[in-house]
N, C-alpha and C positions, 0 to 999 in steps of 0.2 A: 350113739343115738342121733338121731336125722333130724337139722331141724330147717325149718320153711318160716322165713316171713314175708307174705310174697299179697299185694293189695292190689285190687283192678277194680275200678268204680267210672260209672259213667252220670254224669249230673250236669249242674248248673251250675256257674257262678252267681253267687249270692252278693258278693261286692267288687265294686274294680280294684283289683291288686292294686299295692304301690311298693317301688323297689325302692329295697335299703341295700347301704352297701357297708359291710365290713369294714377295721382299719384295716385290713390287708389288702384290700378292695374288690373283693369277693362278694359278687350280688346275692339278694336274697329276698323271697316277695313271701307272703303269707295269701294265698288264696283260702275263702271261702266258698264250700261247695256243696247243693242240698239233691241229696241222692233218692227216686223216690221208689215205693215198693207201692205196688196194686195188687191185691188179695181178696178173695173172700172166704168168708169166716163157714161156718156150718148156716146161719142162718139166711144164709144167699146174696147178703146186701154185700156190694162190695166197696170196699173201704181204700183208702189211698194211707199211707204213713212215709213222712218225710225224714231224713235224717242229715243232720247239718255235719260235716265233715272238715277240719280244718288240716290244711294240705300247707308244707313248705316246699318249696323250688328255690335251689341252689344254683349259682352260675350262670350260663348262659339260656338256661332254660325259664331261671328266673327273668331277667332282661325280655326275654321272647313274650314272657306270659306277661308281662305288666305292660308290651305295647301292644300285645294282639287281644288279650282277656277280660272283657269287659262283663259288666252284670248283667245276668240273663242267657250268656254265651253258654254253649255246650260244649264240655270235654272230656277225654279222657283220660285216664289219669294212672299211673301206675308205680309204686310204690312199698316202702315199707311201713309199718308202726314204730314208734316210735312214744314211750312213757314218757311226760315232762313232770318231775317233782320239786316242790318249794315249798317253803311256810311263809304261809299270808301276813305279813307286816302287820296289818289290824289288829288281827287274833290272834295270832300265833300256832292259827290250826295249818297241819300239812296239806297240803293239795295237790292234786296230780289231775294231769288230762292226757287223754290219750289223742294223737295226730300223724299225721301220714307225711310222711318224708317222703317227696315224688324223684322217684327214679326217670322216671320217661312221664310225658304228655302230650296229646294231641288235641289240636282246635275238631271240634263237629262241627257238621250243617254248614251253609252261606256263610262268606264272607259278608261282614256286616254291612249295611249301605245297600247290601242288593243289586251292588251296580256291576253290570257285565261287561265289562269293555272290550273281549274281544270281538262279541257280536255274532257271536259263534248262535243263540239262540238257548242256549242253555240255562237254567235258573244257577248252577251251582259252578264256576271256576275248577279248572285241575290242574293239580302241583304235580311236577316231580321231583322227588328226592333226588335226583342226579343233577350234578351240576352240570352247566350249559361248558362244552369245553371251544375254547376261542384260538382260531390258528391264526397265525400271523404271516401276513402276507412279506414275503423275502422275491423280489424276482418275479419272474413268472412263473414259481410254483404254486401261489396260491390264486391267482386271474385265469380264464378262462378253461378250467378244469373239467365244467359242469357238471359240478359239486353245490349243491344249495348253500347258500350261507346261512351259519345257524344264528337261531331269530336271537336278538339284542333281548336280555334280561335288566327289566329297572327294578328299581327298590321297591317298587308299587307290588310288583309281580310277583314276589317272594313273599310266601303266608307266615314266615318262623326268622 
């Protein structure tokens, strides 16, 4: 039998991640994220319902999301479920909650600040996945080729 645990959600950050790190030293953030659903019912009003979704990121993605993912930010998020069960010290009732183990995520919308610094006139920055590849000049193979030089990537520049 065939089985799928397979999560895509698109929301908000409800609070600013903070990374923890493992004694192996293995990072790990616990984001908060409130997903909304717009409907209406038979009687025409239309109604909004929120659902609060608690989401871990592991490793390097944790790292990413506690310096780029702040509250209010939009993301998305891709993931499995994941059961957490314990018995409550107080009472000694079991408790379980269910949460999203994120396999993959992505920043939405504007980088925050709104600042555009290439000047390009656009409201929103674009990233490529590819890395910028840098040749090193030996001799006269790499001077007067005319060959553009590929643009200088800062830390600034890099969304993840």
């Amino acid at each position: 039998m065939a089985n799928l645990n397979k999560v895509m959600l698109i929301g908000n950050v409800t609070r600013d991640p903070e990374i923890k790190y493992t004694p192996k030293g293995s990072a790990v953030t616990d984001l908060g994220i409130a997903v909304n659903r717009v409907y209406t019912p038979e009687g025409g009003e239309k109604r909004e319902e929120t659902t609060f979704v608690d989401v871990t990121l592991w490793g390097r993605q944790a790292e990413i999301a506690g310096e780029y993912c702040k509250k209010g930010r939009s993301v998305y998020i891709e993931g499995r479920l994941q059961l957490d069960s314990w018995e409550d010290k107080t009472s000694g009732q079991k408790r379980s909650k269910l949460r999203v183990v994120g396999e993959n995520f992505q920043l939405l919308g504007p980088r925050p600040g709104g600042g555009n610094a290439g000047g390009s006139g656009g409201t929103e920055e674009e990233y490529s996945e590819r890395p910028v590849q840098r040749r090193e000049s030996s001799g006269s193979a790499g001077s007067g080729t005319g060959r553009p030089t590929p643009p200088t990537v800062e830390e600034d520049d890099i969304p993840f």
